[in-house]
C-alpha positions, 0 to 999 in steps of 0.5 A: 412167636414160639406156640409155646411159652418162651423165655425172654433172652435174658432169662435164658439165653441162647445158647453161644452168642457169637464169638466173643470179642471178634464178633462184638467189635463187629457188631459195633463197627455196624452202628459205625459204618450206619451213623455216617448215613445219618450224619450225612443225611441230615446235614448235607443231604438236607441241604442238598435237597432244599437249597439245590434240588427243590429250590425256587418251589420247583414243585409249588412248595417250599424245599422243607416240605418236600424233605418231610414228605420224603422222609414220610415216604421212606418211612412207610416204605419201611413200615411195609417192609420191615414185618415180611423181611424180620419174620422171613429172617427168623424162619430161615436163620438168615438175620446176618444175610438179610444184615449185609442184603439191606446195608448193599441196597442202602449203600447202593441207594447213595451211590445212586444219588451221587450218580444222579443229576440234580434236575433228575428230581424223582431219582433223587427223592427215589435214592434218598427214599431207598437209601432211608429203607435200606438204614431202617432194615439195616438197624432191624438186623443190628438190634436183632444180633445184639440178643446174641452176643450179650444178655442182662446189663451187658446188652446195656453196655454194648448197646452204649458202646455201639451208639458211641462208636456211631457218633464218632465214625459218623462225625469222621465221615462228615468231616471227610465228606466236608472236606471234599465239599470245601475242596470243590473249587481246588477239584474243578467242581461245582457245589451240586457236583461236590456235594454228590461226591460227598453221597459217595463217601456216604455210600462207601464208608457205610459199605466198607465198615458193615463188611467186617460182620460179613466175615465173623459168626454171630450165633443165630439160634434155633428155633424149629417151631417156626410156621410154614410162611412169613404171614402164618409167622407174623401172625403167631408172634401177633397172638403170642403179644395178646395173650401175654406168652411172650415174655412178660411187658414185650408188648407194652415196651414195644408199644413205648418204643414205637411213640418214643423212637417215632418221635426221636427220628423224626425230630432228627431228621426236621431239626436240620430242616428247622435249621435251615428255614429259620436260621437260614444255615449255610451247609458248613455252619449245619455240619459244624452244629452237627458235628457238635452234637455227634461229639457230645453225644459220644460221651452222652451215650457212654454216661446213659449206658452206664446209668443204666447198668449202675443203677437201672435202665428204668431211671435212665430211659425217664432221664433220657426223655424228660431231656427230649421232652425240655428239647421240644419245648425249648425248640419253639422258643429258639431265636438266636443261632447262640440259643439254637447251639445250646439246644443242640447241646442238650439234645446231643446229652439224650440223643443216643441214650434213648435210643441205646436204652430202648434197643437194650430193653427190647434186647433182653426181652425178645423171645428165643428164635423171635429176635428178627420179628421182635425188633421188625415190629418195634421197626414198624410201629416206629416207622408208622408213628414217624409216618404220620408224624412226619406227614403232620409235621410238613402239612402244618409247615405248608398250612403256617408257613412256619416250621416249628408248628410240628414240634407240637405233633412231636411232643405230643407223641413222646409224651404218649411214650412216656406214659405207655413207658411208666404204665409198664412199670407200674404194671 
């Protein structure tokens, strides 16, 4: 980033950082607004593409599959993007712009969908992939603010209280949108139709919450040795990784970050696909096991961030992943819906507590002026390794004919995490 040594954030922080309670409340409003995206995504979207859409192997393969290759696509679309937006955002100061450009194309993205008829397959993979983009960038953005409004162990307890406040508007907007669902009789609606509304509601509760952090300053910190282009830009931060000058273990927690949360979006977005395959769930009983683990995992982020700031985020992080890597292995040997419940369960305990502990690492280490292309590469990597894995994922799925086959690729995955994690520690 900088040519010269920069200090990471929590070293030195930079200068003022937002506006104090105002900008913090819309900061986790953001994580708010978001987490209604994904809750949908994975319960009634999923649904929508596998029991309606893709139904029948319309495309000579199973729904499943055509739902992982999405996600793959989204996630390279992501991988692609995410360096030249983060590194033009650092250039021009402009994190809560490209904020606000990435939540309307998102938004817009599931207006779309709702729009589009379901025997318009491409426009309904398209939107879903755009949409996807849209969330990816988006969390670019909200990660690289948080450096700005907290630093040292208050970058751990916002970033818990935004992974809370997620889970619960997540499951609120679920409920509202599975209200409309259970209503579409009393509406004259069919099911493809009430379920397209319920996109609606996605689309505009993710809007309507992100607007807040449209309207309050959040310092974003000046840097003026910046370069020329977001090429030139990219490749100064490449070097500044290599030879050591940016903050000591940057590279190696990004290098962690990438295989863990690689893993964990993943096995998000195919746990629902599991669901319905194996179990064969109907969209209500997917959205109450959902519903589930966004309640638990209110208070499972909240317990985390507070480990983490009690005691130490290393601690807290090896929890958080020996809990995703028993998820995994308990996955393959789930038979009944009762078992199917309980993982869900344990998986709701580390499902935000990971993540929230990664995005505060990442925080307090992200050099002075970088904080856009430190978290855009971390959004790369992850959105690369959840390429592949979501790739593999649905290849051993067609070649098996089993969905849980992929389960291996993930657990292998998080487990190289977790090495490359305790390798930084160590170093």
């Amino acid at each position: 980033m900088n040519s010269s040594v920069a200090s990471p954030v929590s070293e030195c922080p930079e200068g003022p950082a937002g506006t104090g309670r105002p900008a913090d409340l819309a900061w986790v409003l953001l994580d708010w607004a978001a987490s209604a995206f994904s809750a949908i995504l994975i319960t009634l979207v999923v649904a929508y593409v596998e029991k309606i859409v893709f139904a029948d192997l319309v495309w000579g393969v199973p729904g499943g599959v055509v739902w992982a290759w999405i996600i793959a696509a989204a996630m390279l679309g992501s991988a692609l993007l995410a360096p030249w937006l983060s590194a033009w955002a650092d250039r021009r100061h402009g994190h809560k712009q490209a904020l606000m450009t990435s939540v309307a194309v998102g938004s817009g993205a599931c207006l779309l969908l709702a729009a589009a008829p379901p025997d318009w397959r491409l426009a309904v993979a398209a939107s879903i992939v755009v949409a996807n983009i849209g969330f990816d960038m988006a969390a670019i953005f909200i990660g690289s603010l948080l450096p700005r409004l907290a630093t040292g162990k208050a970058a751990d307890r916002l970033s818990a209280f935004g992974f809370a406040a997620g889970y619960l508007g997540g499951a609120l907007a679920l409920v509202l949108a599975m209200a409309v669902v259970a209503a579409r009789d009393r509406l004259g609606l069919t099911s493809a139709d009430a379920l397209r509304v319920s996109f609606a509601v996605m689309g505009a509760w993710w809007l309507l919450f992100s607007l807040p952090a449209a309207f309050v300053r959040i310092g974003d910190g000046h840097s003026e040795d910046h370069a020329a282009t977001s090429t030139g830009e990219l490749f100064r931060f490449a070097r500044s990784l290599a030879d050591g000058t940016e903050g000591a273990g940057l590279g190696r927690a990004l290098l962690g970050a990438v295989f863990v949360l690689g893993t964990v979006q993943t096995a998000i977005a195919q746990f629902s696909s599991l669901a319905i395959e194996e179990f064969h769930l109907e969209p209500a009983a997917l959205v109450r096991l959902v519903l589930l683990v966004q309640f638990v995992a209110l208070p499972g982020a909240l317990a985390v961030g507070w480990l983490s700031t009690k005691w130490n985020r290393e601690g807290a992080l090896a929890i958080c992943l020996a809990g995703w890597a028993a998820v995994l292995v308990l996955a393959w040997f789930v038979q009944t819906p009762g078992q199917l419940t309980w993982l869900a369960v344990l998986l709701a305990l580390v499902l935000g507590g990971v993540q929230s502990v990664i995005r505060a690492t990442i925080a307090v280490r992200a050099p002075r002026g970088r904080f856009g292309a430190t978290f855009g590469l971390m959004q790369v990597g992850t959105k690369l390794a959840g390429f592949a894995a979501s790739l593999i994922f649905g290849g051993m799925y067609a070649a098996t004919g089993h969905s849980r086959s992929g389960l291996l690729t993930l657990l292998a995955q998080l487990l190289v995490g977790w090495w490359v994690f305790a390798r930084r520690k160590a170093a």
